[in-house]
Every structure is written in C-alpha cells, then in structure tokens.
C-alpha positions as CSV (number, residue, x, y, z in Angstrom):
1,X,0.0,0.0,0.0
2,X,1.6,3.7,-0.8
3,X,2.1,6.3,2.2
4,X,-0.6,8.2,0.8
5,X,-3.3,5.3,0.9
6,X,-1.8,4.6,5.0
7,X,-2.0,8.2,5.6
8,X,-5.5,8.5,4.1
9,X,-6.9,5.5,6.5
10,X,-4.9,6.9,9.3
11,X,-7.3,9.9,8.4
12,X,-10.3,7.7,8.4
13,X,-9.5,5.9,12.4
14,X,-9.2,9.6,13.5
15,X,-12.4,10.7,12.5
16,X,-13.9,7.4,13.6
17,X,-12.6,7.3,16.7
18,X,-13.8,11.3,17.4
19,X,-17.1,10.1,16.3
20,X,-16.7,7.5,19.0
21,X,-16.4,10.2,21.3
22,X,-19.8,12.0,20.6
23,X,-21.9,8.9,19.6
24,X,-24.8,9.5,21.3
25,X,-26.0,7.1,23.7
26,X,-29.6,6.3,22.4
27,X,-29.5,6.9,17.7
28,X,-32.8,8.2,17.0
29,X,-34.7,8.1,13.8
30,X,-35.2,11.6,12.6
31,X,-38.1,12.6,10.1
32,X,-36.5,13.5,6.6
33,X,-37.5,17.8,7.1
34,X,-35.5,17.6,10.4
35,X,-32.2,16.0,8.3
36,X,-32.8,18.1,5.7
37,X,-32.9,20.8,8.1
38,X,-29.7,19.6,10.0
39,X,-28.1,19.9,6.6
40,X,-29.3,23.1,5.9
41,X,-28.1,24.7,8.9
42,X,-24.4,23.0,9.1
43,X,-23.5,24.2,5.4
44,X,-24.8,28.1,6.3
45,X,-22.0,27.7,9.4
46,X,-19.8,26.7,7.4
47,X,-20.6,29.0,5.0
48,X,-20.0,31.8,8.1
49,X,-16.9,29.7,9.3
50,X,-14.9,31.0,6.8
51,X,-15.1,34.5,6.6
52,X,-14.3,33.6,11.0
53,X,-10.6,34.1,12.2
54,X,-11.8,30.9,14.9
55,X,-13.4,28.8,12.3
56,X,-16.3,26.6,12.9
57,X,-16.2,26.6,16.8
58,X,-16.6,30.4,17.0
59,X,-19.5,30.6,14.9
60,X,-21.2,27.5,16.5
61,X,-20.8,29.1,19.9
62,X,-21.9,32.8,18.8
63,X,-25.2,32.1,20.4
64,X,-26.8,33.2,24.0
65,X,-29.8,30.7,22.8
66,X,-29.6,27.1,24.6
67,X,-32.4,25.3,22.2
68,X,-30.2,27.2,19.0
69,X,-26.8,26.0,20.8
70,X,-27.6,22.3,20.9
71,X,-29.6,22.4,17.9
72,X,-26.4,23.2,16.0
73,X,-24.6,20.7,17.9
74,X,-27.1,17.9,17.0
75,X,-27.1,18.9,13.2
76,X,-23.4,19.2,13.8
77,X,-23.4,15.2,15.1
78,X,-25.7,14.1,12.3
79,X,-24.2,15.8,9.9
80,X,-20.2,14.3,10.3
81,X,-21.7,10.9,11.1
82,X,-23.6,11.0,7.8
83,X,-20.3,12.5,5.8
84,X,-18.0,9.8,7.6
85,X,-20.7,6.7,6.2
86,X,-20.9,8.4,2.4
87,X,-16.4,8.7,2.5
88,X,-16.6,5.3,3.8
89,X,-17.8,4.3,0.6
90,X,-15.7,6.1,-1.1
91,X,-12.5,5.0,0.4
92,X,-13.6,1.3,-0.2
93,X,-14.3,2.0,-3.7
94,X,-10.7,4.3,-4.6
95,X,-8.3,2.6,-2.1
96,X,-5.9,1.2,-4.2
97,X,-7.2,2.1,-7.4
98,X,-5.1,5.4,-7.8
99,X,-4.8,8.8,-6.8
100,X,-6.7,9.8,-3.0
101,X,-6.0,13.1,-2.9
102,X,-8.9,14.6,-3.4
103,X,-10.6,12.0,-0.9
104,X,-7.6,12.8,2.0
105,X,-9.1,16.7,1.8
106,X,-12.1,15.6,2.3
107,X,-11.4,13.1,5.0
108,X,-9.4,16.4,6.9
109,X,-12.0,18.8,6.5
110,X,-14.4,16.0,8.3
111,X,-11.4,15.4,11.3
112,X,-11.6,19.2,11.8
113,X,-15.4,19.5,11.5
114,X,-15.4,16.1,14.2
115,X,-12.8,17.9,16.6
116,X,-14.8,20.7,16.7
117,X,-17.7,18.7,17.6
118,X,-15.8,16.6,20.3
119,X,-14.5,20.2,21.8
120,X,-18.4,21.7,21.8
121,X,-19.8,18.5,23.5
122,X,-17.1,18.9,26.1
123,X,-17.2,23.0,26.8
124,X,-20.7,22.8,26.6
125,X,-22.7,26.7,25.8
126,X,-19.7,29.1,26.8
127,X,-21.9,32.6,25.5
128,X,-23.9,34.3,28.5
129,X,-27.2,32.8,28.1
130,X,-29.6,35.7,27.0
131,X,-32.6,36.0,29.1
132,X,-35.4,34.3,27.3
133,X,-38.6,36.4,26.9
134,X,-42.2,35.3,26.5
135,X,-43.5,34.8,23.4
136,X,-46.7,36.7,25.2
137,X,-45.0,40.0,26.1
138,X,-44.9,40.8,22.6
139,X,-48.6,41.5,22.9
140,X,-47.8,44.3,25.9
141,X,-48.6,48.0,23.8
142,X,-50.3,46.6,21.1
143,X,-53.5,48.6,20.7
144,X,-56.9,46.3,21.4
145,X,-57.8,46.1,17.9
146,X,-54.5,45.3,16.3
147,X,-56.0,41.9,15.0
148,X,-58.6,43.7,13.4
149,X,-56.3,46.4,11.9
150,X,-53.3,43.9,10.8
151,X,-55.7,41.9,9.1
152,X,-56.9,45.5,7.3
153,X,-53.9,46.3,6.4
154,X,-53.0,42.4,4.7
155,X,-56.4,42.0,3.9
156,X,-56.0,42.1,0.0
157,X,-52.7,40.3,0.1
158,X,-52.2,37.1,-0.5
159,X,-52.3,35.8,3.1
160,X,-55.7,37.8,4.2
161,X,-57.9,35.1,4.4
162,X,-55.1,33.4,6.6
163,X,-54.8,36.3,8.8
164,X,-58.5,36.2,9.6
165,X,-58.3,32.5,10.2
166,X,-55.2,32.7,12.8
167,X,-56.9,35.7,14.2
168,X,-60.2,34.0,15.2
169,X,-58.9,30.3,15.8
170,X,-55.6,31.1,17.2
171,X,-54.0,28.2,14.9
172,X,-50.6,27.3,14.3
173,X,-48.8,28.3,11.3
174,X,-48.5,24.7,10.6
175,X,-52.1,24.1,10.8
176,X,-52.6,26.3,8.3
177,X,-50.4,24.7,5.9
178,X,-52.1,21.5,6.5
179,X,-55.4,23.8,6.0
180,X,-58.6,24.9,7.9
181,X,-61.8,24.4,6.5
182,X,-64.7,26.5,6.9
183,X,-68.5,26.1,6.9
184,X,-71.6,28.6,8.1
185,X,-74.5,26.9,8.5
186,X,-78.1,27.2,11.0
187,X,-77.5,25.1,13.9
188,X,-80.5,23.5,15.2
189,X,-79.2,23.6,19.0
190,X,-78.3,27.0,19.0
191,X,-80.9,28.3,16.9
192,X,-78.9,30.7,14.9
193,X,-76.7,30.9,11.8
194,X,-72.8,29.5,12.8
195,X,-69.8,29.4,11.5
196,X,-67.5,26.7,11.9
197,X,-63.9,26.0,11.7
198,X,-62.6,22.6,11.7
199,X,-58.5,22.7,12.3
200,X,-56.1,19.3,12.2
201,X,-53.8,19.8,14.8
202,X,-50.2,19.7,14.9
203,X,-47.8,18.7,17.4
204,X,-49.8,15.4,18.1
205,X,-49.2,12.6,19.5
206,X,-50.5,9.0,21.2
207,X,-51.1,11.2,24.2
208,X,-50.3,14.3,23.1
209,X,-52.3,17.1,21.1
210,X,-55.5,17.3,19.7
211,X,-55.7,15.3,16.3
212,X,-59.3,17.3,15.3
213,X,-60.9,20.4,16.9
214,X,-63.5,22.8,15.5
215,X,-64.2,26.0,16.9
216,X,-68.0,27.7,16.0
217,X,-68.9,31.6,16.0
218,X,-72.5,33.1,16.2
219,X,-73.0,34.8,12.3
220,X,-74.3,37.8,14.0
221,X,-71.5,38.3,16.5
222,X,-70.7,42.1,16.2
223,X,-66.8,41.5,16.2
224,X,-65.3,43.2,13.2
225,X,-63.2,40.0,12.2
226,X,-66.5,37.9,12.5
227,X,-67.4,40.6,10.6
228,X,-64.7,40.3,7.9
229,X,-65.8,36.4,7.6
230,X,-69.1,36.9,7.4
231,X,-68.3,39.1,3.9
232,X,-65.6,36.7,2.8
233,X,-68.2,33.8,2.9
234,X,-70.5,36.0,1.3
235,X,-67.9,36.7,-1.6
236,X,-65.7,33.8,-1.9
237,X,-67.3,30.5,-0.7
238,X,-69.2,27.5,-2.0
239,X,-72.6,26.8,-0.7
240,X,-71.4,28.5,2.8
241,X,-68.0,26.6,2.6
242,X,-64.3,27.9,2.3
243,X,-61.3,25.8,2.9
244,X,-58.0,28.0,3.6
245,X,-54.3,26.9,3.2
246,X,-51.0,28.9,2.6
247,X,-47.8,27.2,1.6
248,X,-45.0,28.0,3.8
249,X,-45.2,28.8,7.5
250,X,-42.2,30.5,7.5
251,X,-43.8,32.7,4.8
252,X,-46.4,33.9,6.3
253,X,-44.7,35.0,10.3
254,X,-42.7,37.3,7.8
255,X,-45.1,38.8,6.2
256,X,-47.0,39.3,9.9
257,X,-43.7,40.6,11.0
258,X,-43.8,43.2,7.8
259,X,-47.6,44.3,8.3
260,X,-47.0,44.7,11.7
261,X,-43.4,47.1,11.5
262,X,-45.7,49.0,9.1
263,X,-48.0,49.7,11.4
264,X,-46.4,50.0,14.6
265,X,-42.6,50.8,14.0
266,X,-41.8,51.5,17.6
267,X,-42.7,48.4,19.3
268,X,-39.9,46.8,20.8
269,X,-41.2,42.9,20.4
270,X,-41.9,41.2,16.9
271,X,-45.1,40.5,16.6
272,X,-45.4,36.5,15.2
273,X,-48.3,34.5,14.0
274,X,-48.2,33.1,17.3
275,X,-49.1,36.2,18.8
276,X,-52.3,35.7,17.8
277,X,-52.4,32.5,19.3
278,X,-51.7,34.4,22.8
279,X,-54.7,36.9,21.8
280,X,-56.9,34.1,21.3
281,X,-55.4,32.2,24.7
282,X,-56.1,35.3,26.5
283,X,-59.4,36.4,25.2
284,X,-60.9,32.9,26.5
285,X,-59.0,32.9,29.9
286,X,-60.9,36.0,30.3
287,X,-64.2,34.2,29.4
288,X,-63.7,32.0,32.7
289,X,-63.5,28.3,30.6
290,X,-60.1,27.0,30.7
291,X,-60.5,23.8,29.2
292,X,-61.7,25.3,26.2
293,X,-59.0,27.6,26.0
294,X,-56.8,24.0,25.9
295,X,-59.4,22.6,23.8
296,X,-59.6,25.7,21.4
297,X,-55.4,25.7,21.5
298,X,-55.4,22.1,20.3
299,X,-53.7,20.6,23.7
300,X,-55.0,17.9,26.0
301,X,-52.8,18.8,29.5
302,X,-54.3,21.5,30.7
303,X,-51.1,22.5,32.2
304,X,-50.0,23.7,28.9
305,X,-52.3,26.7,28.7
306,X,-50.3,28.6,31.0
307,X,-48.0,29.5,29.1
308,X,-50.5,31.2,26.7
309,X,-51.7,34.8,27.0
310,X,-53.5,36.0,30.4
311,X,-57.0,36.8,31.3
312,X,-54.9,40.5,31.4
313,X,-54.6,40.9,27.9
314,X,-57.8,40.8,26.8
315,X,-59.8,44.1,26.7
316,X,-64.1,43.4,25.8
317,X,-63.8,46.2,23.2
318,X,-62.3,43.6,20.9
319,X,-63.1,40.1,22.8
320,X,-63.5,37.4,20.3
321,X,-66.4,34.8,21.6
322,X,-66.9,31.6,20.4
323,X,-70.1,30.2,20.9
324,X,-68.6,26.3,21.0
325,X,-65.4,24.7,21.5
326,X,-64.8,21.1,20.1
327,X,-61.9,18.5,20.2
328,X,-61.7,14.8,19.2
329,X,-59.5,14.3,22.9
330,X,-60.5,15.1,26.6
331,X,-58.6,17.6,28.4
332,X,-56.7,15.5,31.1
333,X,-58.2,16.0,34.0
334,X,-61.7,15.6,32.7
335,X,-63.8,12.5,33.1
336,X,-65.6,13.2,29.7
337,X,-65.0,12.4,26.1
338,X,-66.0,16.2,24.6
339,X,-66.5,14.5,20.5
340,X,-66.3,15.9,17.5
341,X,-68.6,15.3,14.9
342,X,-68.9,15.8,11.2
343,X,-68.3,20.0,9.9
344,X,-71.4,18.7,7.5
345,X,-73.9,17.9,10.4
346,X,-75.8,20.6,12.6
347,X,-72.9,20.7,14.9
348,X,-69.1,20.3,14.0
C-alpha cells in the first residue's frame, strides 16, 4: 500500500474514533424535514466559518440561545456521522485504485469538522445565556384592535384570508399549511346561523395534542373579524364553505412581522403568528372556561395553557367569543370524552 493510501486510512480511524467520542448514547430516527434541516443549517455555518478568524467553533458558539446552541450541535453530530458513512464508501471504492488526494481533503476537512464537535460537546454553551422572553409579552402595547387592523392592512394580500383565520382560531402556522376548512350553516341547538372552523392539529401525539378540533362563532356576533368572515363567505365560498391553506409557514410569520413594522414601527417585540395565538389564549382565559382555552389551543394537559396569554390581555372592546369549543380528545383531568362530529352535520 503507498504512504498516501496509509496516511489516508490513518485519516479515516481519527475521525472514527472522534465520532466515537460523541456517539450519542440512544441513535434516533429523525423525520426526513428535520435531516434536511440539520443539513441546511451546518452548510450556512460553514458557509459563516470562513469568513471567521476561529473557524467553525466560534461561529457554533456565537449564540446566548440554549435550544439554538444544541440544535447546531445535534445537526453538527448528524451531519459528520452522515459524511463519515458516504467517505466510507468512497474509500472502499478508490483505495488502491489510484490517486486519494482529493478523498484525504475531504477526510481532513471531516477530522476538523469532528474535533470541533468533540470540543463543543465537552465546553458545553460558553456565551452568556440571553434571558429568554415570552412569546406573550410581545402583545404588551399593542393597541386592542390590532387583530382587526393587521388583518386590514393584509387583507388584500395574498395571506388575508389566513390572517383572519389565525386571528379568530388562534392556529398554528403549521395548521394552516395542513389547511382549515370552513363552513356557516343554522344550527338547530343553538338556533342561529354559525360558522365553523374545523382545524387538524399539529404537534400530536398517542397522548399528546388534539388530532381534530373545531371552533363555532354566532353569524351575527358584532366583532369586526367575525365581521370580515361573514363578507368573505358571502364573496368567496361555495354553498357556505371555504377551505384555507398557505404554503409555507415561515412565509407567512414574515409577512406578519412586515404588516406589523408598518404599522407600529416603535414596538420593541416582533409581533409572530403566534401572537395571535396568545390573543386568542387570552381572550378565553378572560371568558372563565379554561378547558376550552386547551381545547380551542389544540392541547390535551391543561397545564400547557399557562403559558399562553392571560386573562390581562384581553380588553371586551375587541373580545373574540366563540359560541362552542370542540376537540376529538379530553382535556386530562376531565372525566368526559368532549367528541367531534362531522363540519357537515348541525354541529361540528
């Protein structure tokens, strides 16, 4: 064997034996978006690495964020054990067969990326942790109606029917991408015209989430973004039905984050999709029901609610009041099943 084939597997046991190191003790399977992710996010370090005098370990540590700290680390780990199996295959295929040069730069830029990784398992986060702030406080000098007047302002763009939707079911981005459908129809219980919304939640699990809930306003409520539906019903749907879906979630917090600079340049705190989500959380809180704020949220522990707006934040001037609160789970806790039926019967 030449001294450039030995030095090229003497390569290959250092990086093995560094991935030793970090191999973590229980491998789990991760979906495909989250490795494509972990992808995405090593190659833009490195990408910042080397415009860095301290390389790679400077940039992954230029972070006072703990979950954005060991996320970078765990796309770090996937992403060198992933390299190492694909030069593996290489170095069985050109070993003896020629010329590795091109394979020993690639095997060195992998022991550096691997040393790197064994040093930030070891050191740990070395930034001052930033103090984290609640998504919530974001909500704190808003005016009462800035649902209502965000959704104005994005109202003939192409996300206004999904502002209206976020603002009156407090749904995750996500949700929206998988799509809310919509139907007003006379219910018999309630004797008067309603309008439901049927979401598929996100974030669920055997025991975790609700997998279905629908959420029902009065036709006549008075509230200027049951308002706003009422007319987009009346201009856009089928036979009382409206089913509404954007593409990216991403997408559409920026363009939130846009309407809302435009209108309120001075506030300190960037207001999110999810910041309807605390409106929504808070203007049911102050309704007294708290297991239909979980229910309406899409959660089953009613432990989780706390962390969504307060009673506080809601002003009556702009109280949003759902007349009935579905989900296909009960809240834990609770000794009923609260069920969901069919959006196409007289209750959702």
């Amino acid at each position: 064997m030449s001294i450039a084939n030995g030095q090229l597997l003497d390569l290959a046991n250092q990086c093995l034996q560094g991935l030793d190191a970090v191999q973590p003790t229980e491998e789990k399977s991760k979906a495909l978006a989250t490795r494509l992710d972990y992808v995405r996010t090593v190659n833009g370090l490195l990408r910042q690495a080397k415009t860095n005098e301290r390389g790679l370990l400077e940039v992954m540590q230029d972070t006072g964020r703990p979950s954005t700290f060991y996320k970078r680390l765990a796309a770090l780990r996937y992403f060198c054990f992933v390299r190492m199996d694909a030069l593996l295959v290489d170095l069985r295929r050109f070993v003896g067969e020629g010329t590795v040069d091109g394979l020993a730069v690639q095997f060195s830029e992998l022991l550096q990326q691997v040393q790197v990784l064994v040093c930030l398992q070891q050191q740990g986060m070395t930034k001052e942790r930033r103090k984290k702030r609640s998504k919530r406080q974001a909500l704190t000098g808003l005016p009462s109606d800035w649902r209502t007047l965000l959704c104005r302002r994005g109202g003939a763009g192409k996300y206004g029917q999904a502002l209206l939707v976020s603002s009156l079911t407090g749904a995750r981005p996500n949700e929206l991408v998988s799509g809310v459908e919509i139907l007003q129809q006379h219910d018999e219980v309630l004797r008067q015209d309603v309008i439901h919304f049927k979401l598929m939640g996100a974030k669920v699990k055997d025991k975790q989430g609700q997998p279905v809930r629908v959420i029902s306003y009065a036709s006549n409520d008075s509230n200027p973004l049951v308002v706003a539906l009422v007319e987009l019903l009346r201009r856009d749907s089928i036979k009382g039905r409206l089913f509404v879906q954007i593409e990216n979630a991403a997408n559409f917090t920026v363009e939130i984050r846009r309407l809302a600079k435009s209108l309120w340049p001075k506030h300190r705190q960037a207001v999110t999709a999810y910041c309807f989500r605390h409106q929504w959380s808070a203007d049911l809180k102050a309704a007294g029901d708290g297991d239909a704020v979980s229910r309406g949220l899409g959660h089953m522990s009613a432990k989780t609610r706390r962390h969504y707006g307060t009673a506080g934040q809601s002003r009556s001037s702009d109280r949003l009041r759902p007349v009935h609160i579905d989900a296909a789970r009960p809240i834990k806790g609770l000794n009923m099943m609260v069920p969901v039926t069919s959006l196409g019967s007289s209750r959702p």
